[in-house]
C-alpha positions in Angstrom: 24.6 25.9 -19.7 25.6 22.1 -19.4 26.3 22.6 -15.7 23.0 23.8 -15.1 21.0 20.9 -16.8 23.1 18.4 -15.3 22.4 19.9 -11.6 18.8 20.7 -12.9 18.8 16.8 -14.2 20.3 15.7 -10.7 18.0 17.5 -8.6 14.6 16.3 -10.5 16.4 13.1 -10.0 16.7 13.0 -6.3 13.3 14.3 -6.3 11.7 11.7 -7.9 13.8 8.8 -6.1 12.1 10.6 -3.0 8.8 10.3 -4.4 8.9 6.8 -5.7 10.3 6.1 -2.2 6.9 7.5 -0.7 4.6 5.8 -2.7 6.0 3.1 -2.3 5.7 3.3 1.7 2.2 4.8 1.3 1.1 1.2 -0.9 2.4 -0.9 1.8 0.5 1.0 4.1 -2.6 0.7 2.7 -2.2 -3.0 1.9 -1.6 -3.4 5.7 -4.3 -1.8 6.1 -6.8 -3.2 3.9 -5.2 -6.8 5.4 -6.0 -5.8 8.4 -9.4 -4.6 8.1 -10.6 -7.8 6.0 -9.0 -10.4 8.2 -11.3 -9.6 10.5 -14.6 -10.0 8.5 -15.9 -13.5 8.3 -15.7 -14.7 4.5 -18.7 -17.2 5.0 -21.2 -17.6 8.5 -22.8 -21.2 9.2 -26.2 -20.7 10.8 -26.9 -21.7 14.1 -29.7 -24.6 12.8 -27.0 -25.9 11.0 -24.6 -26.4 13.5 -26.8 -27.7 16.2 -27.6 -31.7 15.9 -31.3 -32.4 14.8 
C-alpha cells in the first residue's frame, strides 16, 4: 500500500514538474510576443504642422 502511494506521489510529481515547466515556456512566449507586437506601435505621433517650421 505504501509502495503504491509513494510511486502514485512520484508520478503526480513528475507530472506536475512537467506542467509547471510548460507554463512557464508558454508565459515567456506570450511576453515575447506581446513585446514584440507593441514595440512596434508608436506610443505618441507628432503631427505634421507641428514639425514643420512656421
Amino acid at each position: 500500500m505504501e509502495k503504491e502511494l509513494a510511486k502514485y506521489q512520484s508520478l503526480h510529481k513528475k507530472y506536475l514538474v512537467l506542467y509547471l515547466k510548460a507554463v512557464l515556456v508558454g508565459k515567456y512566449l506570450t511576453y515575447g510576443m506581446l513585446l514584440i507586437w507593441f514595440w512596434r506601435v508608436p506610443v505618441a505621433s507628432i503631427s505634421q504642422q507641428l514639425v514643420q517650421p512656421f
